[in-house]
C-alpha positions in Angstrom: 152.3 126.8 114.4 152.6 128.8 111.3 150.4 131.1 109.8 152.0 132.6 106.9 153.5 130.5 103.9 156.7 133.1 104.7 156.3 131.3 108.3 156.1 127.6 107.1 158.7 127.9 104.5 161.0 129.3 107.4 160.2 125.9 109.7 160.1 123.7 106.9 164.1 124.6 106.8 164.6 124.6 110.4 163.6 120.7 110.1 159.6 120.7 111.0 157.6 118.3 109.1 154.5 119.7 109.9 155.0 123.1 108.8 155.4 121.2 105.3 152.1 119.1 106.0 150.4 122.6 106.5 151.8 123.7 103.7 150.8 120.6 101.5 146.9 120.7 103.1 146.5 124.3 102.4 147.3 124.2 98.3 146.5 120.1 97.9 143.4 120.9 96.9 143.9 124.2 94.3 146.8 122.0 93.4 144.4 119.3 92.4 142.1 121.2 90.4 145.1 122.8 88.8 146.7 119.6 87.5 142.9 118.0 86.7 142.3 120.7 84.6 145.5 120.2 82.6 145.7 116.6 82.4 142.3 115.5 82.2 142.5 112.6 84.2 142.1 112.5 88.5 144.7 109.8 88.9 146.7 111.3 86.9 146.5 114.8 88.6 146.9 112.9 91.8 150.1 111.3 90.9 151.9 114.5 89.6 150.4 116.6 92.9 152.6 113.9 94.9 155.8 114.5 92.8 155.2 118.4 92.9 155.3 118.6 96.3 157.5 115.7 96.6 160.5 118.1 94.5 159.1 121.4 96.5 159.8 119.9 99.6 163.9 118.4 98.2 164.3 122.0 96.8 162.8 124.6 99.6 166.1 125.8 100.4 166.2 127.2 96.8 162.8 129.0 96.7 164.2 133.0 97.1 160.9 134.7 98.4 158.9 132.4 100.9 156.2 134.3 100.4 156.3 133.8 96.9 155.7 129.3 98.0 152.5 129.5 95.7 153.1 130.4 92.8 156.8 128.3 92.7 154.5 125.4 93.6 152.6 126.2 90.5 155.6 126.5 88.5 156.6 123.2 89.5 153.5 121.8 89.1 153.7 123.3 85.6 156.7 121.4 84.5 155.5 118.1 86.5 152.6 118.1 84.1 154.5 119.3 81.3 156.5 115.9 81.6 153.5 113.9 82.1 151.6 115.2 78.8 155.1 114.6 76.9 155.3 111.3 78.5 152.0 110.1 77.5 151.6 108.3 74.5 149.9 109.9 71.3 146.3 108.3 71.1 145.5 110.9 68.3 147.0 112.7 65.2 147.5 116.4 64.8 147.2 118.4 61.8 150.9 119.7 61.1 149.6 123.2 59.8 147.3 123.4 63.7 150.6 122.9 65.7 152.3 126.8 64.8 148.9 128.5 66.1 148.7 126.1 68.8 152.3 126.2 70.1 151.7 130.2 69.7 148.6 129.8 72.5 150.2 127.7 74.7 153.0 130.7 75.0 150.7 132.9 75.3 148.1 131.1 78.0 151.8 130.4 80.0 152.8 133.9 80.1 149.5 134.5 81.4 149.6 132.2 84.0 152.7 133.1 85.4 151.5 136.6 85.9 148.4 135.7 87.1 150.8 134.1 89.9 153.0 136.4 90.7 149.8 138.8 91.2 148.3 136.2 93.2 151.6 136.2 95.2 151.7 140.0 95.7 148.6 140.1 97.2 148.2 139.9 101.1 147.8 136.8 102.8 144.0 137.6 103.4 143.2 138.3 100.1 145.8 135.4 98.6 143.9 133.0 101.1 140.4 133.2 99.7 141.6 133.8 96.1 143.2 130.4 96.1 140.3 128.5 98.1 137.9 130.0 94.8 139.8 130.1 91.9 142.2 127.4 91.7 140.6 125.1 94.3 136.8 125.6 93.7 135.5 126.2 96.9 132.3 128.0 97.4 132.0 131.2 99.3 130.2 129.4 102.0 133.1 126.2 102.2 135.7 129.0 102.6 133.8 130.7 105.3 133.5 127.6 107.5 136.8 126.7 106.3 138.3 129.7 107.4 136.1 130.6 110.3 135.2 134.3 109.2 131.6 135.7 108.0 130.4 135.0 104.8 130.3 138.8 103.9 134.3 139.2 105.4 134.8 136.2 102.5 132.7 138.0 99.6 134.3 141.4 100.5 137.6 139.9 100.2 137.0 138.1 97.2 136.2 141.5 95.6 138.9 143.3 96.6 141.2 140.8 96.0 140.0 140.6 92.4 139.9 144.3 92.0 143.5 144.1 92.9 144.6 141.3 90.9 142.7 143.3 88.3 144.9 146.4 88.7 147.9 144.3 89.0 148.0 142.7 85.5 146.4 146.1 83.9 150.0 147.0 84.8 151.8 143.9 83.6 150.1 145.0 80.2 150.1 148.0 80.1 147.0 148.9 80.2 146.1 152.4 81.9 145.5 152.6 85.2 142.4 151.5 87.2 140.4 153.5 90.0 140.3 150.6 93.3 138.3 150.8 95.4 140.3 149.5 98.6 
């Protein structure tokens, strides 16, 4: 049994398919509210969840950290919707002269989103754990306590610090001065 995503990645490519189904039931649900939120439809988020993790799992052997399985999930996931929104067809107009300060947003909200992963990737697996249960897949504090068999205050403490870290991280990515963290 694995623990880590470093350990599932690392039996996923020694042949084990349920290292990969531990893998899919610990981020199908973040996943889910991930896609939801960008496509706006369940079914659809549903369908491009299955053909995230259907081209994660065909291309495992080229994901470089395998601690890092998160947030190349997410960039996957990404693209996957990325396709999907292009795909669909237009049911509304734009305003040509809305599309330059919208195209400037979305580069914006996708360089933010890619170092909100890789912060969310640097953190330990405890912190990573609970951070992913609450923020991308909407779990109360008390759903992630059951879930993951600790106290409630163990859960709430590590939600803290692992925002306080996450914090500090992308103070950095901006540079932003430095933040006092309480560990």
């Amino acid at each position: 049994m694995c623990e880590t995503d470093e350990q599932c990645v690392g039996r996923c490519l020694e042949g084990s398919a349920e290292a990969y189904r531990r893998l899919v039931a610990r981020y199908e649900g973040p996943l889910l509210a991930y896609l939801a939120g960008r496509l706006g439809n369940h079914s659809e988020a549903v369908e491009a969840a299955q053909e995230t993790f259907v081209r994660a799992y065909f291309a495992l052997d080229k994901l470089k950290r395998r601690g890092a399985f998160f947030s190349w999930l997410m960039g996957i996931a990404r693209r996957v919707s990325s396709e999907a929104i292009r795909a669909a067809p237009r049911r509304r107009t734009v305003d040509p002269s809305a599309l330059e300060s919208v195209e400037a947003g979305s580069e914006a909200a996708a360089e933010s989103e890619a170092a909100l992963m890789a912060a969310v990737d640097e953190l330990p697996e405890k912190y990573r754990q609970v951070i992913v249960m609450r923020f991308f897949g909407g779990a109360s504090c008390p759903d992630i306590s059951r879930a993951l068999g600790i106290p409630l205050g163990t859960v709430t403490k590590r939600l803290s610090r692992a925002y306080a870290r996450l914090r500090e991280s992308l103070r950095h990515d901006v540079g932003q001065p430095d933040a006092e963290v309480r560990r």
